[in-house]
matplotlib code that plots the C-alpha trace (Angstrom):
import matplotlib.pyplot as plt

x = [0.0, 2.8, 4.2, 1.6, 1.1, 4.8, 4.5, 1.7, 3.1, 6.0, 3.6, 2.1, 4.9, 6.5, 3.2, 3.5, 7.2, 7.0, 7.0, 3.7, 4.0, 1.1, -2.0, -3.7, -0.5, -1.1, 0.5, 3.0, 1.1, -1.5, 0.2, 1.7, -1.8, -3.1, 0.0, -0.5, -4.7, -3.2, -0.9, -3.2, -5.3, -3.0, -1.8, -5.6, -6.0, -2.9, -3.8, -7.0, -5.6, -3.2, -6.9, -8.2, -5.1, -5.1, -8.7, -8.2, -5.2, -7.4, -10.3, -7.6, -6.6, -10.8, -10.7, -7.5, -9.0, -12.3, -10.8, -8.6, -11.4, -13.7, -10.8, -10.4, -13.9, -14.0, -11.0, -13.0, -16.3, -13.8, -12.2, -15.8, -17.0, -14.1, -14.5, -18.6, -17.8, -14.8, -17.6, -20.5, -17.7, -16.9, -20.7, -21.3, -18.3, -19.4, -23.0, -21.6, -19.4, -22.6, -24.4, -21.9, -22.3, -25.6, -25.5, -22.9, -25.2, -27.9, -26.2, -24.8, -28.1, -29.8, -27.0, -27.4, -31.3, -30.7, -28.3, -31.2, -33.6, -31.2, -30.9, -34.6, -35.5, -32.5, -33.9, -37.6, -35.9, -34.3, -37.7, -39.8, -37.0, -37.3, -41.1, -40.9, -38.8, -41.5, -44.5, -42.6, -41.9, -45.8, -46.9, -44.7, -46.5, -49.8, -49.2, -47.8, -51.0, -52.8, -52.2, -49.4, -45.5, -46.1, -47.3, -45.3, -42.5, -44.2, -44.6, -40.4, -39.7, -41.7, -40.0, -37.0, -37.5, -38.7, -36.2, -33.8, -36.5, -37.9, -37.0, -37.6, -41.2, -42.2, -41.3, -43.0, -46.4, -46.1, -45.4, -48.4, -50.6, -50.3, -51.1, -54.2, -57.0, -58.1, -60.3, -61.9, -63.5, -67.2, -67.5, -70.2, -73.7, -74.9, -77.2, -81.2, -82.2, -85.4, -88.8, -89.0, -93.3, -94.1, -91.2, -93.6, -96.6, -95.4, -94.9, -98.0, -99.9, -100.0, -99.3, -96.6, -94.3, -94.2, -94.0, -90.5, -91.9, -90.4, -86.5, -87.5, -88.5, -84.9, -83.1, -82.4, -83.3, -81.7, -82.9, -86.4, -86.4, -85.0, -88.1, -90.7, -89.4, -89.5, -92.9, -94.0, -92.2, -93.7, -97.4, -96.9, -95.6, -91.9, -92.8, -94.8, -92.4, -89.9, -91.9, -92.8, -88.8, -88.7, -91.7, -90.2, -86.9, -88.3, -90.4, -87.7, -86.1, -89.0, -89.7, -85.5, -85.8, -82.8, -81.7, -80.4, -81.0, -78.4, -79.9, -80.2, -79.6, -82.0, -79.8, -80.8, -80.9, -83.9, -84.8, -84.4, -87.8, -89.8, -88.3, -91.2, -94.5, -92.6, -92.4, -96.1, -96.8, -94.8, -97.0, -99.9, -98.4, -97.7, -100.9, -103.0, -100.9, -102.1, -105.6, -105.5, -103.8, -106.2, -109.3, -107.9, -107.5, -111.0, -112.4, -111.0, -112.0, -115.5, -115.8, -114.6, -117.1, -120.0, -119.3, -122.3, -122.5, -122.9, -124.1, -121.7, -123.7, -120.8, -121.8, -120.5, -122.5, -124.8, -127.9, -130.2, -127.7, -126.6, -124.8, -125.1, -122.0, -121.7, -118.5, -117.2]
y = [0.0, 2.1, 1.7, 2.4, 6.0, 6.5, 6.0, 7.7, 10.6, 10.7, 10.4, 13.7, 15.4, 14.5, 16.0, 19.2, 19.5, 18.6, 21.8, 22.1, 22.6, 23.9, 25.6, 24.0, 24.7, 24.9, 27.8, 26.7, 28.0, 25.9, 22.8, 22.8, 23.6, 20.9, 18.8, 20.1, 19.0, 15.9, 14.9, 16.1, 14.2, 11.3, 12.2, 12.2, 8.6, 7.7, 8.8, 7.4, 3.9, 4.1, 4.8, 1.9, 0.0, 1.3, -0.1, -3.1, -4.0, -3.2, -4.9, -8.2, -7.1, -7.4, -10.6, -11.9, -10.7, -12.2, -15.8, -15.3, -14.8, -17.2, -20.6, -19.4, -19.8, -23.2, -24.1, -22.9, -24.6, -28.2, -27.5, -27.3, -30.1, -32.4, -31.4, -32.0, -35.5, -36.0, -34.7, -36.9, -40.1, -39.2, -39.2, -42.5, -44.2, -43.0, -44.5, -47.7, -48.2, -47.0, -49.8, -52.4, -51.1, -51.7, -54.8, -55.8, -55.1, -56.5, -60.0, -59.5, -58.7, -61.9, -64.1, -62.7, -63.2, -66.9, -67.5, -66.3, -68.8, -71.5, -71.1, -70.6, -73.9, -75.1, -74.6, -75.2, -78.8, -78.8, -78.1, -80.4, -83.1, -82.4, -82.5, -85.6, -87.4, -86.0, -87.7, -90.5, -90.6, -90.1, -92.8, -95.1, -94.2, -94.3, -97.7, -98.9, -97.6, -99.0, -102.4, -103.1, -103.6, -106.5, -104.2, -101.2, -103.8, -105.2, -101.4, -101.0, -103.9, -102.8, -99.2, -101.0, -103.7, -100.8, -98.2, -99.3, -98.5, -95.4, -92.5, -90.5, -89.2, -92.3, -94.2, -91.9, -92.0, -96.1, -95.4, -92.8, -95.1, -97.9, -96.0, -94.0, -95.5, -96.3, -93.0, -96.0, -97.4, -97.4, -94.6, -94.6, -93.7, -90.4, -89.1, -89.9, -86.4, -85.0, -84.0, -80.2, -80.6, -82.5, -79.9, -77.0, -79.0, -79.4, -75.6, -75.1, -76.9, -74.9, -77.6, -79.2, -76.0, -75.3, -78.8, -79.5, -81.9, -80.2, -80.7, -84.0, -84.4, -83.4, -85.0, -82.7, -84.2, -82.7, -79.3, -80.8, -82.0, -78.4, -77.0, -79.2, -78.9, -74.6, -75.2, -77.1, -74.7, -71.5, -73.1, -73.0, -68.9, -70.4, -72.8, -70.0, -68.0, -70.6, -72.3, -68.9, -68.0, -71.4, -71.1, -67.6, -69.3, -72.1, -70.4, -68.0, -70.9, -72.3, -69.0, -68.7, -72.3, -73.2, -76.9, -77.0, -75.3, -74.8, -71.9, -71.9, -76.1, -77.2, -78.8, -80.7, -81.4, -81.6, -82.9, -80.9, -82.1, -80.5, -77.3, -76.4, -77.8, -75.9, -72.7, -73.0, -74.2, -71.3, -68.3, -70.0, -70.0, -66.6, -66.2, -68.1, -65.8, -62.3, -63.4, -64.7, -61.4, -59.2, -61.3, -61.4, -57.6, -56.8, -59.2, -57.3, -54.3, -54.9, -56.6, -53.1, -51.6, -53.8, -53.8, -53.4, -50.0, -49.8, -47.2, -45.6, -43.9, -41.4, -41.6, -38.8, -35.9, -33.8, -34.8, -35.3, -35.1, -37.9, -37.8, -41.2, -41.4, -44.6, -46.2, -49.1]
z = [0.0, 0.8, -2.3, -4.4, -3.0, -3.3, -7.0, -7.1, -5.7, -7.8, -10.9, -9.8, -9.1, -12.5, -14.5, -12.2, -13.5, -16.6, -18.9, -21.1, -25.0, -27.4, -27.1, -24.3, -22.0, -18.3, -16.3, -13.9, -10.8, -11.6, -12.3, -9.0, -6.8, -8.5, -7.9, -4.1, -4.1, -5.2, -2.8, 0.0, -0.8, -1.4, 2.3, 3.7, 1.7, 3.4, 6.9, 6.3, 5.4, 8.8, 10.3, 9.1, 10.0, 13.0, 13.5, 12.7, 14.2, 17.4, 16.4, 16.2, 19.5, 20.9, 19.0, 20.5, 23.8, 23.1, 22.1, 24.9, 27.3, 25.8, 25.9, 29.6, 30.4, 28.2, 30.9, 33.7, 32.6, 31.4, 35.1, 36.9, 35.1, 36.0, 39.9, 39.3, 37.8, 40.8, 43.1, 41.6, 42.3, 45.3, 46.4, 44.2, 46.3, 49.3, 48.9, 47.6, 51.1, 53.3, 51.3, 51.7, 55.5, 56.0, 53.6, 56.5, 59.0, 58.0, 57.8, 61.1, 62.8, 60.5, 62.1, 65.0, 65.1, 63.0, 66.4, 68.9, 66.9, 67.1, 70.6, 71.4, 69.6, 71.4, 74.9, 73.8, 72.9, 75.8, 77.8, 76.1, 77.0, 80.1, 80.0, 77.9, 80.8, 83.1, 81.5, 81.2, 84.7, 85.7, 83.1, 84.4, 88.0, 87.0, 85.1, 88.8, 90.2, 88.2, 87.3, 90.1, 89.3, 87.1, 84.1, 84.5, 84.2, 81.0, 79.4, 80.3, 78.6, 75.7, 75.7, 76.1, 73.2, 71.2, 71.9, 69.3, 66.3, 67.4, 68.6, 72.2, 70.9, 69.7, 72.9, 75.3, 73.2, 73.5, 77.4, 77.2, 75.2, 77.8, 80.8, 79.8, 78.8, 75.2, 73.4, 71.1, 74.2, 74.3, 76.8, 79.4, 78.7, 78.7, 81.4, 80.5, 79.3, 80.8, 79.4, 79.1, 78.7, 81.7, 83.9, 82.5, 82.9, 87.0, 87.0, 85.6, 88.2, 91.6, 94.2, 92.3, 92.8, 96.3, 97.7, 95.0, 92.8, 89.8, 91.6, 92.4, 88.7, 87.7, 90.2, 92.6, 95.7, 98.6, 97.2, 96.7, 100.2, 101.4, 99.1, 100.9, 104.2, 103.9, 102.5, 106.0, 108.1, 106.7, 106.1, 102.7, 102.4, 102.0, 99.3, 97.6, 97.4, 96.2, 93.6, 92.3, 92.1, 90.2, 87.7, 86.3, 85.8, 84.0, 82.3, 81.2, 80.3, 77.7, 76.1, 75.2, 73.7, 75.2, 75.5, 79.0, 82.2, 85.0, 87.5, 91.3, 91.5, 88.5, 86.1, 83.1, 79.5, 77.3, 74.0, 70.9, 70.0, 73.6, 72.6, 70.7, 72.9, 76.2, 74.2, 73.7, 77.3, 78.4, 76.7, 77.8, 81.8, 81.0, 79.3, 82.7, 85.1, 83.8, 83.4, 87.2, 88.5, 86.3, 87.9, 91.7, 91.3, 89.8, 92.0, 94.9, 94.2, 92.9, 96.7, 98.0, 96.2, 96.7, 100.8, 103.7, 105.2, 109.1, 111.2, 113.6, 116.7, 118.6, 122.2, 124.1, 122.7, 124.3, 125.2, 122.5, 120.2, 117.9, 114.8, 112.7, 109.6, 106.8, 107.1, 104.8]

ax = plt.figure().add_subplot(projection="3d")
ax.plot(x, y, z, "-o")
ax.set_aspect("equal")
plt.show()
């Protein structure tokens, strides 16, 4: 660039120098302002380029600053990221060792607790040994109790034969089996179940009550005697009472249809099948007593009604005085 305005300032200065020939000659003044406007303005164009030179050289300079800053702050951002990742490790490896710690401890305390179980069945072995050799030991007593020493030597020699082929469970069953008595056994017979019909029937009836004839029905004899005996001592106001105390219970018992009654010392079962007619009887007792209560009380008090008047004469007045008043 330089060199260009250099040759183009010589150019100009030649053409200012040069002498002019002919008719369109220039005068010399002339010539040389021009060659003057010339190389001003070659000198502004020149100043102009350093300008521009000027301005870009700085504008490299930003962009060397600029790419200077911007790979420092790739470092920076490469350098965070790297102690992100170290850090992100770091955590990962930590939480892998409290893992295997826990992992760790959980076996121990699942040894531990497999240990405690061990033991426990250990000692629950150990106590039902014991309690093994203990019913062995009162089997073996009630079988000398029972049939004399003859047998319980029998059911050792049997254990003893035995003991080879089975184990301790097996041989205390045999000795167990031996000394109670078989379940297959007919067992004895039941107790005869009552009639529920002819116990209501008794309740029902009013001399049957208070005299016990419905505990003697049932089998309660000393308490039917007890009844009976009351009933003598207290002309009959014992026995009233009693029989009455016993009529609400059994009849309390009808109207729940229960099977069984067990109240005050009457005990007894009853057929499914006399359920039923003793339900029935029961209403009807209840049935009997209202209308009996309802009729004593009317009765009474229509007799109130219906009584005699007498005449009352108070003596004591003056004489010839007498005042004469109805009274029931």
């Amino acid at each position: 660039m330089m060199s260009r305005n250099l040759w183009v300032a010589a150019h100009v200065l030649f053409v200012a120098l040069r002498p002019s020939t002919g008719s369109d000659a220039v005068p010399t003044s002339e010539r040389h302002m021009a060659a003057t406007r010339r190389l001003e303005a070659i000198a502004s164009i020149a100043e102009l380029e350093a300008d521009v030179t000027d301005a870009s050289c700085r504008l490299l300079q930003v962009d060397a600053r600029e790419a200077s800053k911007a790979s420092m702050r790739s470092a920076q951002n490469t350098f965070a990221a790297r102690e992100q990742k170290n850090e992100v490790e770091q955590v990962n490896r930590t939480a892998a060792d409290q893992k295997a710690s826990m992992r760790s401890a959980q076996n121990n305390l699942a040894a531990r607790e497999q240990k405690n179980e061990v033991e426990q069945l250990n000692r629950t072995a150990a106590g039902q040994k014991a309690a093994s050799a203990q019913r062995v030991s009162v089997a073996d007593a009630l079988v000398q109790s029972a049939e004399g020493p003859g047998a319980a030597a029998a059911v050792a020699g049997t254990v003893q034969a035995r003991k080879e082929s089975m184990d301790l469970g097996q041989a205390i069953s045999l000795v167990i089996s031996d000394a109670l008595p078989d379940p297959d056994a007919p067992a004895s017979p039941p107790t005869k179940k009552k009639s529920k019909v002819i116990l209501m029937l008794l309740e029902m009836v009013p001399v049957c009550g208070p005299i016990g004839l419905d505990r003697f029905y049932l089998g309660s004899t000393k308490t039917g005697l007890a009844k009976l005996t009351v009933c003598i001592c207290t002309c009959l106001v014992g026995g009233l009472v009693w029989g009455l105390i016993d009529a609400i219970i059994v009849i309390s018992n009808s109207l729940s249809r229960s099977q069984s009654i067990n109240s005050l010392g009457l005990e007894a079962e009853f057929d499914e099948d006399e359920t039923e007619p003793a339900f029935y009887l029961a209403c009807i007792a209840v049935v009997v007593q209202l209308l009996c209560l309802c009729f004593c009380t009317g009765w009474r008090y229509m007799g109130s009604k219906q009584a005699p008047k007498e005449d009352t004469v108070i003596i004591g007045a003056p004489a010839g005085a007498r005042l004469i008043s109805a009274a029931r």
